[in-house]
C-alpha positions as CSV (number, residue, x, y, z in Angstrom):
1,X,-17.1,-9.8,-38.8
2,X,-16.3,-9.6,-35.4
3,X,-13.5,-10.7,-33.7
4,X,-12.5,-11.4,-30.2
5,X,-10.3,-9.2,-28.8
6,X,-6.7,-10.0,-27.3
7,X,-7.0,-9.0,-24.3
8,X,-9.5,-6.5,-22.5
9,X,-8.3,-4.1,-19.7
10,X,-9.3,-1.5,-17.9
11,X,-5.2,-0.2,-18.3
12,X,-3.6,1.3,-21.7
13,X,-0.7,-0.2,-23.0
14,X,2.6,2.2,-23.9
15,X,5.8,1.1,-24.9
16,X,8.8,1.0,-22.0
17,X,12.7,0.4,-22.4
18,X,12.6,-2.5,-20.4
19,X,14.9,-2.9,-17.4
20,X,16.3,-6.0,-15.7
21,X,15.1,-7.2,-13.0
22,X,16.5,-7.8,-9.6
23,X,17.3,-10.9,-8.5
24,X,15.4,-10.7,-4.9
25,X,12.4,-11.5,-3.1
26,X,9.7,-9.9,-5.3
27,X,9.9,-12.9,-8.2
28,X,7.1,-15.2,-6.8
29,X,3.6,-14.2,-5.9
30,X,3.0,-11.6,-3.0
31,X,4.0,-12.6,0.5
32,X,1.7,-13.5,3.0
33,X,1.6,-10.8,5.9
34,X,3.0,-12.5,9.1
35,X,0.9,-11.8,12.4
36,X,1.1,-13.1,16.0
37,X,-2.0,-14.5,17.9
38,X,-2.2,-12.8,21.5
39,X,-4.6,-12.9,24.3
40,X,-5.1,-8.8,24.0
41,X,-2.2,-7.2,22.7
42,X,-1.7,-3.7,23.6
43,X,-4.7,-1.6,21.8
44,X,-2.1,1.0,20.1
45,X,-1.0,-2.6,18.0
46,X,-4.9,-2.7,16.9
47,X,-5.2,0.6,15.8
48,X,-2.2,1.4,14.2
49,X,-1.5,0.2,10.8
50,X,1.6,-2.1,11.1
51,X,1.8,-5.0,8.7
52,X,2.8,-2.1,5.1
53,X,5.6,1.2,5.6
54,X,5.7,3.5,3.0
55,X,8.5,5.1,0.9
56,X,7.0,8.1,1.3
57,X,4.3,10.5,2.8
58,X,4.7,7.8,5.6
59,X,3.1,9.9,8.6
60,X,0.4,10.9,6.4
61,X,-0.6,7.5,5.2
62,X,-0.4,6.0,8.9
63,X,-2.6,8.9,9.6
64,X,-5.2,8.2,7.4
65,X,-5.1,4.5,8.5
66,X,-4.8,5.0,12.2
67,X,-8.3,3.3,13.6
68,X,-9.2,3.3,17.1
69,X,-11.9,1.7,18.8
70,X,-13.4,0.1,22.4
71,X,-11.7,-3.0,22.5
72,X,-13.9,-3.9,25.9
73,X,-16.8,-3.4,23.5
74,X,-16.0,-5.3,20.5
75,X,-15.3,-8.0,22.9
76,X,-18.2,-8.3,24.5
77,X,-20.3,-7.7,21.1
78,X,-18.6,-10.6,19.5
79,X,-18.7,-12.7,22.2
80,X,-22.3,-12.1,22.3
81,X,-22.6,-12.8,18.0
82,X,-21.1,-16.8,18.8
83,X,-22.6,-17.6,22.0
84,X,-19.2,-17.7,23.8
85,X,-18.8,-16.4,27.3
86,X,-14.9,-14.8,26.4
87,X,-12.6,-13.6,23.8
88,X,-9.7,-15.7,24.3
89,X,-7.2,-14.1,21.6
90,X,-6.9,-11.5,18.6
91,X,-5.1,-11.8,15.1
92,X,-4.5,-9.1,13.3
93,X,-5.6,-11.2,10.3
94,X,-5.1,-8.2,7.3
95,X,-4.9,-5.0,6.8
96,X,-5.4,-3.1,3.4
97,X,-5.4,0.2,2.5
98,X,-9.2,0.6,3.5
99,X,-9.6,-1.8,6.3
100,X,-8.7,-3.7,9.0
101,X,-9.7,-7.4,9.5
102,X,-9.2,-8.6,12.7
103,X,-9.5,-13.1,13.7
104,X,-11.0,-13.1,17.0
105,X,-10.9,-16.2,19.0
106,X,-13.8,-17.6,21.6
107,X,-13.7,-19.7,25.0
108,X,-16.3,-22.4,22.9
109,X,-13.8,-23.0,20.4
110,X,-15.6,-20.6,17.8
111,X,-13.8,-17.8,15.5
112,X,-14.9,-14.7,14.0
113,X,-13.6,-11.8,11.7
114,X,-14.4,-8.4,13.0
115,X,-13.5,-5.9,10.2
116,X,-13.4,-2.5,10.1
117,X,-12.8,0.8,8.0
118,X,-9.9,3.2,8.0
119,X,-10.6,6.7,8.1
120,X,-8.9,7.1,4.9
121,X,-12.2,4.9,3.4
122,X,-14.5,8.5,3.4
123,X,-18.2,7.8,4.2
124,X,-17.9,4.2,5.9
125,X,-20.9,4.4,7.0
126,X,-22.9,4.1,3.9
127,X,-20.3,1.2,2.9
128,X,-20.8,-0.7,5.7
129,X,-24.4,-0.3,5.3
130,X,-24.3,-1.4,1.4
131,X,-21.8,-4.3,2.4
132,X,-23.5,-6.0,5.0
133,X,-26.8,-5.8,3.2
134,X,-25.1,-7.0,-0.5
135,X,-23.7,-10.0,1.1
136,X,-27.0,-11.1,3.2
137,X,-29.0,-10.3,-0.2
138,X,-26.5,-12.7,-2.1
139,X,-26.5,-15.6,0.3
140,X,-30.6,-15.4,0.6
141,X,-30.9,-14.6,-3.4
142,X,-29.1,-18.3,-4.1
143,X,-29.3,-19.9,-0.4
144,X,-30.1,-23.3,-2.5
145,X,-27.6,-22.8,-5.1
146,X,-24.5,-25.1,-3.3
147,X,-22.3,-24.7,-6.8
148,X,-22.1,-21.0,-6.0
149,X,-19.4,-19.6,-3.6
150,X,-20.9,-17.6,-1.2
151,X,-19.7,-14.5,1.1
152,X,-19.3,-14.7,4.8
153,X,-22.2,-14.7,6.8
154,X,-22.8,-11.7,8.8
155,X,-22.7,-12.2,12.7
156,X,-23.2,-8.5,13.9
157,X,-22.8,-5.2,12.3
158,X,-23.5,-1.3,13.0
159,X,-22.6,1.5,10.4
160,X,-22.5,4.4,12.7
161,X,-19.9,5.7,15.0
162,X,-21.7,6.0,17.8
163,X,-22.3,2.6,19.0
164,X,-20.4,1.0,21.9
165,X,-17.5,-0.6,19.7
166,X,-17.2,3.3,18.9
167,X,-16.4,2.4,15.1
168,X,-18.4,1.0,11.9
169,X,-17.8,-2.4,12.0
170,X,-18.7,-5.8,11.0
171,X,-18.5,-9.2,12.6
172,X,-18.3,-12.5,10.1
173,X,-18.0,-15.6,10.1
174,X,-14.6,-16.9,9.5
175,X,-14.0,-18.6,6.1
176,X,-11.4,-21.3,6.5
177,X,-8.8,-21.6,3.2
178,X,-6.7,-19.5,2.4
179,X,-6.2,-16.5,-0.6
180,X,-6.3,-18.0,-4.4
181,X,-3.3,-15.3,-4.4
182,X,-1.1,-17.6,-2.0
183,X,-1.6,-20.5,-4.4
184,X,-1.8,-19.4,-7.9
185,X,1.4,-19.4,-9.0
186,X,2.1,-22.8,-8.4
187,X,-1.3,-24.4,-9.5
188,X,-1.7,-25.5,-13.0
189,X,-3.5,-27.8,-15.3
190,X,-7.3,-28.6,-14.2
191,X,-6.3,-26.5,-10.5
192,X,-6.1,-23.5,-13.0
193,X,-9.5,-24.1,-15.0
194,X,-10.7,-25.3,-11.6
195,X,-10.6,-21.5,-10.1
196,X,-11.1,-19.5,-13.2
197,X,-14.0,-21.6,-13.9
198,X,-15.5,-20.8,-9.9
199,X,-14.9,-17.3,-10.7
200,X,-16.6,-17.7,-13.8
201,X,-19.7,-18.8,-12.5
202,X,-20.0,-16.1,-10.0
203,X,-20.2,-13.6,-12.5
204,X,-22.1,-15.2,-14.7
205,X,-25.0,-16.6,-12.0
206,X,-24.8,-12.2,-10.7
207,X,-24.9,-10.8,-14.4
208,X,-27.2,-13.1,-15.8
209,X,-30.2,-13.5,-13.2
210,X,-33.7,-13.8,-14.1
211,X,-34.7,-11.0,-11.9
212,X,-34.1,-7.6,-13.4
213,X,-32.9,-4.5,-10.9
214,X,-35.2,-1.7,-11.0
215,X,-32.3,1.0,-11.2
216,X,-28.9,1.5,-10.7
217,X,-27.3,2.1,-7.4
218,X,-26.1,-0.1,-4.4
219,X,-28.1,-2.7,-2.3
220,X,-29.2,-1.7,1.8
221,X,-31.9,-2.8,3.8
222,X,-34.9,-1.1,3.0
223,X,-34.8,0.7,6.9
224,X,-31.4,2.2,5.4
225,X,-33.0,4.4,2.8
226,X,-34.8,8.0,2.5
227,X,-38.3,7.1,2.4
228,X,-38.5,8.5,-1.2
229,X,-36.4,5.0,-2.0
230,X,-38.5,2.9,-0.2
231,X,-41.1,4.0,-2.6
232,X,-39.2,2.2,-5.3
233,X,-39.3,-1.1,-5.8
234,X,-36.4,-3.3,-6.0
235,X,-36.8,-5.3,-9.2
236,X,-38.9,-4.5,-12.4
237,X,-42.2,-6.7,-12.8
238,X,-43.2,-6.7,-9.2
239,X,-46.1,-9.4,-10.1
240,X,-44.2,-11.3,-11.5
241,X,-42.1,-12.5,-8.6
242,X,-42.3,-15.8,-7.6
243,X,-42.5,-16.0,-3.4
244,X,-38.6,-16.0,-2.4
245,X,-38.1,-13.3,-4.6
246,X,-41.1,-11.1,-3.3
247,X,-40.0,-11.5,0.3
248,X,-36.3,-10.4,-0.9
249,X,-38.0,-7.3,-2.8
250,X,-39.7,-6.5,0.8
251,X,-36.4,-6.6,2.4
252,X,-34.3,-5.2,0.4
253,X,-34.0,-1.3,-1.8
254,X,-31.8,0.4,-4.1
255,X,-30.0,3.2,-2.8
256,X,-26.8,5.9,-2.7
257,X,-23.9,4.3,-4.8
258,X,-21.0,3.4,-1.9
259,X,-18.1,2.9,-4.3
260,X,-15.6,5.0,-2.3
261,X,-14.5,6.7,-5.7
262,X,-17.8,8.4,-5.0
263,X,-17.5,9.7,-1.6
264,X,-14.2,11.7,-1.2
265,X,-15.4,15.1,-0.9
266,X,-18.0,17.0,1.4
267,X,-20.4,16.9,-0.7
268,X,-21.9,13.5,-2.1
269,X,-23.8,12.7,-4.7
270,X,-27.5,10.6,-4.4
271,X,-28.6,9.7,-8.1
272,X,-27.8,7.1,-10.2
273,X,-27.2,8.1,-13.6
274,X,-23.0,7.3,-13.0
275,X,-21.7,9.8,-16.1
276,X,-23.5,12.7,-15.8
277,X,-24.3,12.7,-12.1
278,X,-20.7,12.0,-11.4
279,X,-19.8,15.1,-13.9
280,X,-22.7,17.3,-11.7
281,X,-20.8,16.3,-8.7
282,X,-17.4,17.3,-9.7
283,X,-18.8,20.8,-11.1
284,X,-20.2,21.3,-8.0
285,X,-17.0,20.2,-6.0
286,X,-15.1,22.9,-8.0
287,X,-18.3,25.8,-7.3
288,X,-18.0,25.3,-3.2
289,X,-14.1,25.7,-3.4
290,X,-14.1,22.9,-1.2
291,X,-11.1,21.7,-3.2
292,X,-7.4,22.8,-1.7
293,X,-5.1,23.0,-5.1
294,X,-2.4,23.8,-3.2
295,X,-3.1,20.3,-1.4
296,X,0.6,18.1,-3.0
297,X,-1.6,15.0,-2.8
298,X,-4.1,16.6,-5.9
299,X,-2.1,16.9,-9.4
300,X,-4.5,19.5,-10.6
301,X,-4.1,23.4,-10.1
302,X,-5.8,26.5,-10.6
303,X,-4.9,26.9,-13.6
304,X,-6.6,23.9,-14.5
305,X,-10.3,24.9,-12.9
306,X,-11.3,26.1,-17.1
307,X,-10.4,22.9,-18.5
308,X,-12.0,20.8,-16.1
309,X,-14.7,22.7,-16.2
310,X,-15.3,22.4,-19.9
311,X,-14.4,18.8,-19.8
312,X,-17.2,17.9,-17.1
313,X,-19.4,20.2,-18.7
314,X,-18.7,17.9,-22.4
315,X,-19.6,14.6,-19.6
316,X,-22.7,16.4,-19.4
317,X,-24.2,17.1,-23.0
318,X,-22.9,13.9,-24.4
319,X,-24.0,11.4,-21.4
320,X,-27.5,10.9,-23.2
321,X,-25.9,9.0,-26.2
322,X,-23.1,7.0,-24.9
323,X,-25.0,3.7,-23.5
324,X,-25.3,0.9,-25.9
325,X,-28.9,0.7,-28.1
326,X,-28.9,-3.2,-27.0
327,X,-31.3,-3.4,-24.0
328,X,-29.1,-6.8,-22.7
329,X,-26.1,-4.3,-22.6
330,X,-27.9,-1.7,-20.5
331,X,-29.6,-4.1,-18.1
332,X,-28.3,-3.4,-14.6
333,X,-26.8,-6.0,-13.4
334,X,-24.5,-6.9,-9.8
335,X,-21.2,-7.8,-9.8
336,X,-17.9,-8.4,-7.4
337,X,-16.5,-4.8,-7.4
338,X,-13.1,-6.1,-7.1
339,X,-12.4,-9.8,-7.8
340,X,-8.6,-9.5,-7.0
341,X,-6.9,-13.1,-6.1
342,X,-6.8,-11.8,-2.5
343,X,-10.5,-11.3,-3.0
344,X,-11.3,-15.3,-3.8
345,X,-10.8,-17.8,-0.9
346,X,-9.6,-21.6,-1.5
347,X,-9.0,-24.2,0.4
348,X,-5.6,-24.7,1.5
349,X,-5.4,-27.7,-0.7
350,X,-7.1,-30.0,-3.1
351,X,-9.1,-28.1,-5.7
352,X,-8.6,-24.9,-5.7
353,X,-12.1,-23.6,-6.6
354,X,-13.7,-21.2,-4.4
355,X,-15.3,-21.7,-1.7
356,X,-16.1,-17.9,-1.0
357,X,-15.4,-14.5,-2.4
358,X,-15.0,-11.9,0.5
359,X,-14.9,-8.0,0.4
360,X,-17.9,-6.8,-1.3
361,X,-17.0,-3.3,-0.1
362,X,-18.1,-0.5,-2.7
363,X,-20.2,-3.6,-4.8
364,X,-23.3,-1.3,-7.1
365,X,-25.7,-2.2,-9.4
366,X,-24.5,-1.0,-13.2
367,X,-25.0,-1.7,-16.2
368,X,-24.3,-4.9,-17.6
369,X,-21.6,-3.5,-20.6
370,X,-20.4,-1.7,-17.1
371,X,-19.6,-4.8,-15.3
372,X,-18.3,-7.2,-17.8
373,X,-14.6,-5.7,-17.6
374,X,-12.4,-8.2,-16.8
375,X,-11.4,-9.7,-13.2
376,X,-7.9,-8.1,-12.1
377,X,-7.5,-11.7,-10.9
378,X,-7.2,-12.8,-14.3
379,X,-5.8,-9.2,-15.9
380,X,-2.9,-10.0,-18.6
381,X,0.3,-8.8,-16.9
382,X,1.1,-6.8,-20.0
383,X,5.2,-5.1,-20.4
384,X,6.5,-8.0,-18.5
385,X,5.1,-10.8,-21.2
386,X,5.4,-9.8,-25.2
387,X,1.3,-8.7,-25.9
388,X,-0.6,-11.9,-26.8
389,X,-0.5,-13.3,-30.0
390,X,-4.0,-13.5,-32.1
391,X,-3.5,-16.4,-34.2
392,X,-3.8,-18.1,-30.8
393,X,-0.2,-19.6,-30.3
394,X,1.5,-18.8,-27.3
395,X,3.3,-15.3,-26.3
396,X,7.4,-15.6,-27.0
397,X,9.2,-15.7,-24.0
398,X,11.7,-12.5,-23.6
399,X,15.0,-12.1,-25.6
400,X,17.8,-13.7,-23.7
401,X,15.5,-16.0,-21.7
402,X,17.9,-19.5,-21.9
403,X,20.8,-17.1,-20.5
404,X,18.9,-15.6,-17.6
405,X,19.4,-16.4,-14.1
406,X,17.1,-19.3,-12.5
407,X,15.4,-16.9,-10.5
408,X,14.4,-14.5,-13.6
409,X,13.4,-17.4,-15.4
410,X,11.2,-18.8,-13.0
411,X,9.6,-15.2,-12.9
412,X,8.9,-15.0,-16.2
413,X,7.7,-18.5,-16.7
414,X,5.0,-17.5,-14.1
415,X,4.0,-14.6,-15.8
416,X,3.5,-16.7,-18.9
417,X,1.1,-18.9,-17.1
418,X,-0.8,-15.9,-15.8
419,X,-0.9,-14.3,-19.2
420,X,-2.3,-17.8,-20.9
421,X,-5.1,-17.9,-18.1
422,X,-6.3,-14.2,-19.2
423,X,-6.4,-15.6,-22.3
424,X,-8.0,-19.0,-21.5
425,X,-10.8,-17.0,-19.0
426,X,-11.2,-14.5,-22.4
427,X,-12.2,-17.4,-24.8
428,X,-14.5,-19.3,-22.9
429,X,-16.4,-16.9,-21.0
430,X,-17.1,-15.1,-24.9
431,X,-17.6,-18.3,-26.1
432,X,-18.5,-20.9,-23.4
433,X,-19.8,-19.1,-20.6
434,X,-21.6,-16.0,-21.2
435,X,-21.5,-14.9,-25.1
436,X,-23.0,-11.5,-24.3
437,X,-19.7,-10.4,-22.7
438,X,-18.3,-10.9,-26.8
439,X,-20.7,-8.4,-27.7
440,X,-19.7,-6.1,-24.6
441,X,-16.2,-6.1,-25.5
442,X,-16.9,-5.9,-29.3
443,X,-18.7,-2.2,-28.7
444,X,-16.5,0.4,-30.9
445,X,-16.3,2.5,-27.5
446,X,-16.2,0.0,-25.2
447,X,-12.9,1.1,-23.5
448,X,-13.5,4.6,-23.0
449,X,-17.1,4.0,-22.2
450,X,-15.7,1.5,-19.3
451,X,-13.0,4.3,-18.1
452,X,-15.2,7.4,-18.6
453,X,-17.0,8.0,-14.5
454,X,-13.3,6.6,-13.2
455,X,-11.4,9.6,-15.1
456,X,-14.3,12.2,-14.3
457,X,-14.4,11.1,-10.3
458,X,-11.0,11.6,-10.3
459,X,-10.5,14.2,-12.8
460,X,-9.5,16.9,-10.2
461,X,-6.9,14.9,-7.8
462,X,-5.5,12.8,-10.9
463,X,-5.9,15.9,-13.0
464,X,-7.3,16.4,-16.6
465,X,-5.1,14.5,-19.0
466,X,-7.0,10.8,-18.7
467,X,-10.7,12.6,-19.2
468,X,-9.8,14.8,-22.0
469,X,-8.2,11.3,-23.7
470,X,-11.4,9.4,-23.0
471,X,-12.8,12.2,-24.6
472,X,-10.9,12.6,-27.5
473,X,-11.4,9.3,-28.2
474,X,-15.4,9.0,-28.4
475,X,-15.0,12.2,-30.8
476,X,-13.1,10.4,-32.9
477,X,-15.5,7.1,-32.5
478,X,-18.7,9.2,-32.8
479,X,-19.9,7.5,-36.0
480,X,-19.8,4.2,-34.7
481,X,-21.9,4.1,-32.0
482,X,-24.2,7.4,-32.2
483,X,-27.8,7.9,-33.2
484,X,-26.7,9.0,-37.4
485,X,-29.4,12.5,-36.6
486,X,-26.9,13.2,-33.8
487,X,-23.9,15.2,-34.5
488,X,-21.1,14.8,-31.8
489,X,-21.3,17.2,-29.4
490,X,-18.2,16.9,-28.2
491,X,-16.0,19.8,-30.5
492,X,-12.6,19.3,-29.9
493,X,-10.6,21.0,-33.0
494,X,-8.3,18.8,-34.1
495,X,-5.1,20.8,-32.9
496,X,-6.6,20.2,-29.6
497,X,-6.9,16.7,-30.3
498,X,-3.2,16.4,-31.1
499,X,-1.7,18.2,-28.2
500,X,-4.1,16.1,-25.6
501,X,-3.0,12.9,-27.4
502,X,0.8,13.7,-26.6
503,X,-0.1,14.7,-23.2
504,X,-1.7,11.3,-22.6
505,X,1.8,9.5,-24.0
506,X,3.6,11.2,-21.8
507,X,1.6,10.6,-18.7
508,X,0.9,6.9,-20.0
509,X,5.1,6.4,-20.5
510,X,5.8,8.2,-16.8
511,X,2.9,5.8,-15.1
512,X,4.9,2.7,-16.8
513,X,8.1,4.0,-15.9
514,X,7.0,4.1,-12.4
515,X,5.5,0.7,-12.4
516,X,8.9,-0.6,-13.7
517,X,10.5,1.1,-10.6
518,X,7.7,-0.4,-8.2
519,X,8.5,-3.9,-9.7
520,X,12.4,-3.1,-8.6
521,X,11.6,-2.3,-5.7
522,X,9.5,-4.4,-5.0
523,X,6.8,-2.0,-3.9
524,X,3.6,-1.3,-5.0
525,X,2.8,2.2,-7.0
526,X,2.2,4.3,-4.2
527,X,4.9,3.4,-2.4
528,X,3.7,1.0,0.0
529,X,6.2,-2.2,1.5
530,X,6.1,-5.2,3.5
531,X,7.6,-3.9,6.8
532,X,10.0,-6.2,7.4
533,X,11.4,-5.1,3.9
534,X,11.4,-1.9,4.6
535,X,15.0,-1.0,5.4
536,X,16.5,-2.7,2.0
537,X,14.1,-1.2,0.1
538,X,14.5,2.2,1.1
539,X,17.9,2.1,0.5
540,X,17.9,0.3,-2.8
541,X,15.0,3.7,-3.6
542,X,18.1,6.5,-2.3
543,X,20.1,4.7,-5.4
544,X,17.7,4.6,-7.7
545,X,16.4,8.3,-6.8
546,X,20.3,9.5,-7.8
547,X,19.7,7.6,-11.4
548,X,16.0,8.7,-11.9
549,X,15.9,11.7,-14.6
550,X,13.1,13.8,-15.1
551,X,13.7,14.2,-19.0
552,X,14.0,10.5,-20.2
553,X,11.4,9.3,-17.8
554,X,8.4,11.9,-18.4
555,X,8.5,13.1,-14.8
556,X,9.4,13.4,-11.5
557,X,10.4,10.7,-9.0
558,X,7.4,9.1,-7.7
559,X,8.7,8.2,-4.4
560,X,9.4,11.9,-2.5
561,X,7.8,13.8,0.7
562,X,4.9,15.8,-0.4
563,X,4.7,14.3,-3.9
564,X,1.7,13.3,-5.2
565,X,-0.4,9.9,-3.7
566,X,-3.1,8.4,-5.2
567,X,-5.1,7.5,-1.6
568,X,-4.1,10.7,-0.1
569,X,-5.5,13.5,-3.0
C-alpha cells in the first residue's frame, strides 16, 4: 500500500550538532530592503548593486551584478509604454541576485516596473525572450479565469542589447500588495489556507490543462524561434483545438530551454530531452576545454575530468529508462519555476491570497513527475524543527523550549507553523487537490529522478560527489522502476558504492554545517547580507572564522576570498 510521504524535498536531510541561536535580528521573516524614491538619482546608484554586501568574493560578486544602461532611453520608452509625457521618479524597487527591478513613476499619475538582468544571469537574452512570452501566454491561456492569479502585464520589452535602453529589459505593470514573504509569519488560521490554497490552484490549473504541450522546452513567440521550430506545432491534436486555443497555437512555439542552470557556458545546448542532452552538453563542455579548473569559484579539478566523464557518460546509457511508464507522469506540463514567498504577491491586508505570482524567469515545459516538487514557499524548514511525525500529530518543540529566551521562542514557534503548512499543503494537494502528485511522489526514484539534470548541469562547478550519489542510488533502485528485460546499466561495484556514499555524508554534513553558520549570521549561504548589517556581521564572521575547524566540520570555512561561490563557478 502506499503511503504518503512526510515531507518531499528537493534537499537531503543529515544529522547536525545543533547550535544555539543568537539572539538578534535574524528571528522573524526576512527584512524588507529599504529604498528611497528620487527624481533621477545619480546613474552609478542604478547600476550598481547596493541593497546585499557580501562576506566574501565581494568585488567579484558586485562585478557580476554591475548593470548599466541609457537611463535617457528607458525614460522615454516607458514613458512612451503609459501614455505619460515624463518620468517623474525612480525606485530601486529590488534587486536579486539575477536582476534588477526598478518602480518608475509618471507625470499622469501611472507606475511601472522596468526590470532587468545582471550580467551574472548568462544568456539574458533568450530569458527575456521566454519570460515575456510565458507571462503574455498565461494571461491570454486563462484571460476569463478571474479565480486565477495572474502575472504582470507586459508594457514593453526588447531581449537584445542593442536597442536604445542599451540593455535587455522589460517594462510591467506594477502589481500593488506586497510579498506573501513580508506577511507570512504572522498570518494564521484561514489567512494561511487562504494563500497555500491560491498557490494551490496555480499549479494545479498549469499542471492539469486540457491542452497537451507538444514537447518539452520553454514558451517564445513564434518570430523568436529557428524556423525548424516554427515547423512544430505547439500543442498535440492540432484539430482538436477549440478557437482561443488555435489562435494561441498560431502565436505561440516551443523553443531552447532558458532555465539559467542551462546557459553558463559558451556553448549551449538546443534540444529537449533534459537528462541526456544536459549530459551531451557537459561532455562537450569538458572536450572544448572551455572550462578553467584552476578557476576558485569551480570545486572540480583535473583530476576529476575521468570521473565526470564516466559519470555523464552513465547519464547517457541510462537516460532511456528513467521516466515513469505512466503516460499522466510524463505529460509535459508548465509550472512557476520558482514559487518562493517573495515570488507570490498579496495584498497588504485582508486575505492574503494572491493576487499575482511574478518572476517567471527560467519557467520550461517538463514533465509532469518533473514539476510536481514541492513550492520552496511551502518547503519544511527541516534541522531547525524535529522531522515531522507520521502518525500525523504535531512535531515536538526543541529540548529546553519553556527555558529559552522570548526571542528564541518566538523563532521556533514560527518555524513550527511553517513546518505544519508543508504538511497541511502535502495532504490536501495528494488528497484534495490534485491526487496525481501522490502518485508522483510515491515513484521508488522519485528523488533522484527530481535531482538528476540539477547535479549533471552542475556536476563540473559543484563537482562530482551529488551525481555519482544520484547515481548510486538508482543502481540500487533499479528493480523498482526498470523494464524486468533491462539489466542496470549503470555498474558501480559495490566498493565504489561505499566510498561515494561516505563522500556524499561528508559533503551533506559540511553543507549543513554551513547553513547553521549562515543562520548565525544571519546571512544567506553564499555569503550575501543586508547592507546596513553588514559591519556586525562581518565581525561576528572574524570570531566565528577563529572557532571554525576543518576536521569536526567536514571542511573549510565557507566565508573566505577566493573560496568557492555557488553564482560565481
Amino acid at each position: 500500500m502506499q503511503r504518503l510521504p512526510h515531507s518531499v524535498r528537493r534537499l537531503r536531510l543529515s544529522a547536525l550538532v545543533r547550535r544555539p541561536l543568537p539572539r538578534n535580528r535574524s528571528l522573524g521573516t526576512s527584512p524588507a530592503a529599504e529604498f528611497s524614491t528620487a527624481p533621477r538619482p545619480e546613474p552609478e546608484s542604478l547600476f550598481t548593486h547596493t541593497t546585499y554586501r557580501w562576506l566574501a568574493n565581494e568585488r567579484h560578486e558586485l562585478k557580476a551584478r554591475y548593470s548599466p544602461f541609457n537611463v535617457d532611453a528607458v525614460e522615454r520608452i516607458a514613458c512612451h509604454a503609459v501614455s505619460a509625457r515624463q518620468c517623474v521618479s525612480w525606485q530601486k524597487l529590488g534587486e536579486g541576485a539575477f536582476n534588477k527591478a526598478f518602480l518608475l513613476h509618471f507625470d499622469n499619475n501611472a507606475r511601472a516596473v522596468f526590470r532587468i538582468p545582471c550580467p551574472i544571469f548568462g544568456d539574458a537574452s533568450k530569458a527575456i525572450a521566454s519570460e515575456v512570452a510565458t507571462m503574455t501566454y498565461l494571461r491570454e491561456r486563462w484571460a476569463h479565469n478571474e479565480s486565477l492569479a495572474k502575472p504582470p502585464r507586459v508594457l514593453a520589452w526588447d531581449s537584445h542589447y542593442d536597442n536604445p535602453a542599451e540593455t535587455p529589459y522589460m517594462i510591467l505593470d506594477f502589481v500593488d500588495g506586497v510579498t506573501l514573504n513580508s506577511r507570512w509569519g504572522e498570518i494564521q488560521g484561514q489567512d494561511a489556507l487562504d494563500a497555500m490554497e491560491s498557490i494551490a490552484y496555480l499549479e494545479t490549473t498549469l499542471m492539469r490543462g486540457d491542452h497537451e504541450f507538444s514537447q518539452l522546452g520553454s514558451l517564445y513567440f513564434a518570430e523568436d524561434v529557428s524556423e525548424e521550430l516554427r515547423s512544430r506545432p505547439l500543442y498535440l491534436e492540432q484539430d482538436k483545438l477549440d478557437p482561443a486555443a488555435q489562435e494561441l497555437a498560431a502565436r505561440y512555439r516551443i523553443g531552447p530551454i532558458a532555465d539559467r542552470e542551462w546557459w553558463r557556458g559558451v556553448l549551449c545546448p538546443s534540444g529537449y530531452r533534459p537528462r541526456s542532452i544536459a549530459a551531451e552538453f557537459q561532455l562537450r563542455a569538458l572536450d572544448s576545454k572551455v572550462v578553467d579548473f584552476s578557476d576558485p569559484f569551480v570545486r572540480s579539478t583535473p583530476a576529476d575530468i575521468p570521473q565526470l566523464r564516466r559519470l555523464l557518460g552513465i547519464c547517457i546509457r541510462i537516460a532511456p529508462f528513467l521516466a515513469p511508464r505512466e503516460a499522466s507522469l510524463v505529460r509535459p506540463v508548465l509550472n512557476h519555476p520558482d514559487l518562493t514567498l517573495d515570488n507570490v504577491m498579496v495584498a497588504a491586508e485582508g486575505s492574503p491570497s494572491a493576487v499575482s505570482f511574478i518572476d517567471w524567469q527560467g519557467a520550461f515545459i517538463a514533465p509532469y513527475f518533473y514539476h510536481s516538487s514541492f513550492p520552496p514557499a511551502l518547503e519544511y524548514p527541516d534541522g531547525i524543527i524535529a522531522p515531522l511525525p507520521g502518525d500525523g500529530t504535531p512535531p515536538p518543540f526543541p529540548d529546553g523550549f519553556d527555558e529559552m529566551p522570548s526571542d528564541i521562542q518566538h523563532y521556533y514557534r514560527v518555524r513550527h507553523r511553517f513546518a505544519m503548512r508543508h504538511r497541511s499543503y502535502l495532504y490536501k494537494m495528494a488528497l484534495l487537490w490534485d491526487s496525481l502528485r501522490f502518485d508522483a511522489w510515491n515513484l521508488p526514484h522519485y528523488n533522484a529522478l527530481l535531482n538528476l539534470v540539477g547535479c549533471i548541469v552542475r556536476c563540473i562547478g559543484y563537482g562530482p560527489v551529488d551525481l555519482q550519489e544520484a547515481l548510486v542510488s538508482l543502481q540500487r533502485q533499479w528493480s523498482t522502476f526498470a523494464p524486468e528485460d533491462c539489466p542496470c546499466p549503470i555498474g558501480f561495484t559495490e566498493e565504489e558504492c561505499a566510498a561515494y556514499e561516505a563522500e556524499e555524508r561528508v559533503q551533506a554534513e559540511y553543507i549543513d554545517n554551513v547553513r547553521w553558520l549562515s543562520i548565525q549570521l544571519a546571512c544567506r549561504r553564499d555569503g550575501m547580507v543586508i547592507g546596513k548589517y553588514f559591519d556586525e556581521v562581518y565581525a561576528e564572521m572574524l570570531k566565528q572564522k577563529e572557532q571554525w575547524d576543518e576536521v569536526a566540520l567536514k571542511g573549510p570555512f565557507p566565508f573566505r576570498e577566493g573560496g568557492y561561490s555557488s553564482f560565481l563557478g
